[in-house]
C-alpha positions in Angstrom: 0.0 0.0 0.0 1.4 2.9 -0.6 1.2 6.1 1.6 1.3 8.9 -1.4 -1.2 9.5 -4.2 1.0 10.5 -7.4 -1.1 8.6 -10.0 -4.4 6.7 -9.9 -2.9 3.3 -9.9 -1.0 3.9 -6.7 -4.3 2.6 -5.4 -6.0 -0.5 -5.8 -9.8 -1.8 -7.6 -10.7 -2.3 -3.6 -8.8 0.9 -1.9 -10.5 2.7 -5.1 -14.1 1.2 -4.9 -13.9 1.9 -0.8 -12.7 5.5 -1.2 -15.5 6.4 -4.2 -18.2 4.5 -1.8 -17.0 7.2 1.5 -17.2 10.2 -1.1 -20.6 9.0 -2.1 -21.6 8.5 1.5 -20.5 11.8 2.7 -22.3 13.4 -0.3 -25.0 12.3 0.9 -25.2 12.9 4.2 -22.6 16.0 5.0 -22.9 15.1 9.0 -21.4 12.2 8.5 -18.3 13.7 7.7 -15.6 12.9 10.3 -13.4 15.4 11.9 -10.1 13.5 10.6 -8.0 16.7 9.8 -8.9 18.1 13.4 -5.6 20.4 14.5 -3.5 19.1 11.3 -2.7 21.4 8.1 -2.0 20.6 4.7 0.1 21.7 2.4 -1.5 23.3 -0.8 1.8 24.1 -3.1 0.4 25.4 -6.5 3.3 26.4 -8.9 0.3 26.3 -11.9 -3.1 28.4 -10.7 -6.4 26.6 -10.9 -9.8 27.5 -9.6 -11.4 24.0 -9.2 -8.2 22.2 -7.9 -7.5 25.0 -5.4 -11.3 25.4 -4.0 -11.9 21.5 -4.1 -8.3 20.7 -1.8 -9.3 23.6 0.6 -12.9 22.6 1.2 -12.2 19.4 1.4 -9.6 20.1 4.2 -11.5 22.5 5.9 -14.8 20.2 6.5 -12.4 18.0 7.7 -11.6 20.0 10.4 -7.9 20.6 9.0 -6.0 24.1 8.2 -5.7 24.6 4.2 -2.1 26.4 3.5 -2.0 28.0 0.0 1.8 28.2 -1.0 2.4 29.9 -4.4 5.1 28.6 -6.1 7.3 31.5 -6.5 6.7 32.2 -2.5 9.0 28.7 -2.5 11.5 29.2 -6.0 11.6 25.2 -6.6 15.5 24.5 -7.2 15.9 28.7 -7.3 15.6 29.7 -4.2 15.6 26.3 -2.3 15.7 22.8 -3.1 12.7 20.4 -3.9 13.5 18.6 -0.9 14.1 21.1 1.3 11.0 22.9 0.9 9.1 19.4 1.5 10.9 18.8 4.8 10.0 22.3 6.0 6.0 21.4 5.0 6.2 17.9 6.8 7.5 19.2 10.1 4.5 21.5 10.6 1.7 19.5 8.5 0.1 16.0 7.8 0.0 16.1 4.3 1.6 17.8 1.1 -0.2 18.3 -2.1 0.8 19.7 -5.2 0.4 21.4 -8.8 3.5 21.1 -10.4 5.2 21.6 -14.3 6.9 18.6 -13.4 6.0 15.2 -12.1 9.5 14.5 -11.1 9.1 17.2 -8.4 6.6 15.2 -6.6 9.0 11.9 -6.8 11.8 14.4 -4.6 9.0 15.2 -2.2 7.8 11.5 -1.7 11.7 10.5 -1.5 12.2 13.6 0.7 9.7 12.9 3.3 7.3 10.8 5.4 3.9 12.7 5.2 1.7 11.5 2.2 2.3 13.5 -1.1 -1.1 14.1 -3.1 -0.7 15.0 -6.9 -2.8 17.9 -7.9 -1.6 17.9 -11.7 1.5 17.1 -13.0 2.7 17.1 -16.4 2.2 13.3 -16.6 -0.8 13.1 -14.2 -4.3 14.6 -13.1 -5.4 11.1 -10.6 -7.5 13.9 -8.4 -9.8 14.7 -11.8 -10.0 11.0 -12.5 -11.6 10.4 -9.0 -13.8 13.1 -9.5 -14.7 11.5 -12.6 -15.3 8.1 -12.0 -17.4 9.1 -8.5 -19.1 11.1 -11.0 -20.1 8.4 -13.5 -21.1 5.9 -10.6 -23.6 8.8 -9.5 -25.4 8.9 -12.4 -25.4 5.3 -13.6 -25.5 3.4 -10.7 -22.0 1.6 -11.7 -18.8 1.3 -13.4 -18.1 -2.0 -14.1 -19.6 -2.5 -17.9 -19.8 1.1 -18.8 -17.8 2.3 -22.2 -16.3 6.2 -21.7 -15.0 7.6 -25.4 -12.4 10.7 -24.4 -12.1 12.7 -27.8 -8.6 14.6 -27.9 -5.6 15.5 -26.7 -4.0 12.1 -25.1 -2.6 14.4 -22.4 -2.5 14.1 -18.0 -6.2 13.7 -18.2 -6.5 10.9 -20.3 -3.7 9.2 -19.0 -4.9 9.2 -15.5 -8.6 8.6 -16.9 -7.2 5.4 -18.6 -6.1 4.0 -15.1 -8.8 5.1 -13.3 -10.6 3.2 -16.5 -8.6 0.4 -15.9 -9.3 -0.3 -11.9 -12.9 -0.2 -12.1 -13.7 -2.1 -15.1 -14.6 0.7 -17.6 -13.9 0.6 -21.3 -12.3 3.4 -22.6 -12.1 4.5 -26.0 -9.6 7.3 -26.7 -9.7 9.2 -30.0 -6.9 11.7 -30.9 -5.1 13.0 -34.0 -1.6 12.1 -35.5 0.8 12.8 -33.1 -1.4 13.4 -30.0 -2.3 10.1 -28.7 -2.3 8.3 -25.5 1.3 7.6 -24.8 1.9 3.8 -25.6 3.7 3.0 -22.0 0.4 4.5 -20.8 -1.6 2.2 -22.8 0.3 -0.8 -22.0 0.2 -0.3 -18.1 -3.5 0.1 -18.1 -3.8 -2.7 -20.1 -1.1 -4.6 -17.5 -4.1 -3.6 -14.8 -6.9 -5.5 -16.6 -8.4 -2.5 -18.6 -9.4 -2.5 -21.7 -8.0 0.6 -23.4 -8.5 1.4 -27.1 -6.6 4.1 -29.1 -8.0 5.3 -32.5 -7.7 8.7 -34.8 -11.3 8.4 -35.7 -13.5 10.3 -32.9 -17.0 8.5 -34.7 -15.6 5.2 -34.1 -14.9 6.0 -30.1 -17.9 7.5 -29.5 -20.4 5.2 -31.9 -22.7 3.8 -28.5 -20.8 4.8 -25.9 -22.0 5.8 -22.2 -20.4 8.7 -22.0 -18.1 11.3 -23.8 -14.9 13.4 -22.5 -12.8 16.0 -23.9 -10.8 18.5 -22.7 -9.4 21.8 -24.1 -6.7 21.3 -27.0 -3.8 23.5 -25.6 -3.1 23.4 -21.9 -1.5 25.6 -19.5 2.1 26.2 -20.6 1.0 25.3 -24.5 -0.1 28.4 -25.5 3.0 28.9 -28.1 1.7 25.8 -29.7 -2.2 26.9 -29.9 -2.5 27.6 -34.0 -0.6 24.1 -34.3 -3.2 22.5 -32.0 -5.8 24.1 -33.7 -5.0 22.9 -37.0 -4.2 19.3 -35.6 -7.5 18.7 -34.0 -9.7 19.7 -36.5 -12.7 17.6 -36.7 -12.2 16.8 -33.0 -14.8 18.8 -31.4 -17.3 17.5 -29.4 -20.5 18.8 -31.3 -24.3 17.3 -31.5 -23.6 15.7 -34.5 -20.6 13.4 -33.0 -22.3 13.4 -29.5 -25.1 11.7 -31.2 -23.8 8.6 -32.6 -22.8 7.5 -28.5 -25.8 5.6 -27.2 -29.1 7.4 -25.9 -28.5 7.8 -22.5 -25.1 9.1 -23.1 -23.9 11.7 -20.7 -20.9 14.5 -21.6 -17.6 15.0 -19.5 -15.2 17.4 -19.3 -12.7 18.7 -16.7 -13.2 22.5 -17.8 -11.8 25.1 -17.9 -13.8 24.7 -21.7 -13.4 26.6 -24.7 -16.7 27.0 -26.5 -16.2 26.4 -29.9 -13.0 24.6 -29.8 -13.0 21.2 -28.6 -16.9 21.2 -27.2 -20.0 23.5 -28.9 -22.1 25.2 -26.3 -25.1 23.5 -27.3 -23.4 20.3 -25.7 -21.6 21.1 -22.5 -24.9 23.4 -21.7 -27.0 20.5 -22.4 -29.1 18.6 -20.4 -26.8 15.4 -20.4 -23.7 17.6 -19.6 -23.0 16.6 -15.9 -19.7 19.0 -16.0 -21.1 21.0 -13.0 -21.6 18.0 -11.3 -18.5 17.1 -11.7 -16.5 19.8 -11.3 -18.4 19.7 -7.9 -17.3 15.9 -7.1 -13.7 17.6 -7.1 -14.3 18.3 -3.4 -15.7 15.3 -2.5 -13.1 12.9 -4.0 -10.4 14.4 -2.8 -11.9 14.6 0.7 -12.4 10.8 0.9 -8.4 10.6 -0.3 -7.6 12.2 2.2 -9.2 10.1 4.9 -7.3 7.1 3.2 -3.9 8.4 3.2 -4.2 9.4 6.8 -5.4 6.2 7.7 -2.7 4.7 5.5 0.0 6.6 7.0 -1.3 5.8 10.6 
């Protein structure tokens, strides 16, 4: 078992299954929440800003009774102004857990090396696990069940999808992933989900992912720290978008996914993500509830 949370798969099908089942439960019933942060702080490093990310660790901590510490990451200077390590020591002396958006998932490797508290990955280059919770939490809540359901995610094979594959993988969802020349789910990605028992399928066709499936995800095309590549991506991912004409070929009772922040006319047309089978609120609002159950399970893991 491991005692830090850098990818989904540091987890397994039962720890995942009995973390999504507390979320649910404490959705449900908000006084059932247990004080399991009481007198501790956290950690809440962000060297990339976000407004779900940040909101949903801070809640979460707070109705745990914990103390949420923003840290920008220029009030730190990562390897400028002190080392990787260093700066985790100083976090774990005063709190009970670390979490972290970084550029670079190796950063969060020092820190787990570095100390004893549990690391939590935030986003990393290589790894959103947080937004795959949220996802799969999300997908249970409105079909009563993983197990069996096909997800198509249309687009950029990037942290999302990677961490949506082994999320996919550990709780016996087919995923279909659908991206252009030269964007596609990493192969070492594929292969390990496929080493979990998933079944993951890679095509360049976005009709043939999302012909009958369950649900539909994309996310936005250019990414935070992309931005010189934008009128590349835009050219790349053309016929990619998410529109009523693709979202109508996945199976009737499809729902749409999508991590936000969403661009409107890019990868997703309004008249889809406003619709009344987008559950994007709903799951930018499972965020906070994920995350709170993970952190429950690393401090019981930790002991």
């Amino acid at each position: 078992m491991t005692r830090s949370f850098l990818e989904v798969d540091d987890i397994d099908p039962a720890r995942l299954a009995a973390l999504l089942d507390r979320a649910a439960e404490w959705k449900r019933d908000p006084a059932s929440v247990p004080r399991a942060l009481a007198g501790k702080g956290v950690a809440a490093l962000f060297e990339k800003p976000s407004a779900r990310t940040r909101i949903s660790i801070e809640m979460a901590v707070w109705t745990l009774g914990g103390h949420p510490i923003y840290v920008r990451g220029e009030e730190v200077g990562l390897d400028t102004r002190e080392s990787v390590e260093d700066v985790a020591r100083t976090m774990a002396g005063m709190c009970t857990l670390i979490a972290a958006r970084v550029f670079d998932h190796r950063v969060l490797e020092r820190m787990e090396a570095a100390v004893d508290v549990p690391i939590v990955n935030l986003l990393s280059d290589r790894a959103h696990p947080c937004q795959a919770l949220a996802d799969l939490l999300t997908l249970r809540e409105h079909f009563g069940r993983l197990d069996g359901l096909r997800v198509a995610y249309v687009g950029d094979g990037n942290n999302v999808a990677a961490s949506l594959a082994f999320g996919a993988a550990l709780s016996g969802v087919e995923l279909l992933v659908a991206s252009p020349e030269s964007y596609e789910l990493d192969a070492d990605v594929v292969a390990r989900a496929r080493n979990l028992g998933g079944t993951v399928d890679v095509t360049g066709d976005p009709y043939d992912a999302v012909r009958g499936v369950d649900a539909v995800y994309t996310d936005v095309w250019t990414s935070m720290g992309q931005e010189s590549e934008r009128q590349q991506r835009l050219q790349a991912f053309a016929g990619f978008t998410v529109d009523e004409a693709l979202f109508k070929v996945a199976s009737d009772g499809a729902v749409f996914l999508h991590c936000l922040p969403a661009h409107r006319g890019e990868e997703v047309e309004a008249e889809v993500i406003d619709g009344p089978r987008s559950l994007v609120w709903a799951q930018a609002a499972n965020r906070m509830d994920a995350v709170r159950a993970l952190l429950v399970d690393l401090v019981e893991e930790a002991g």
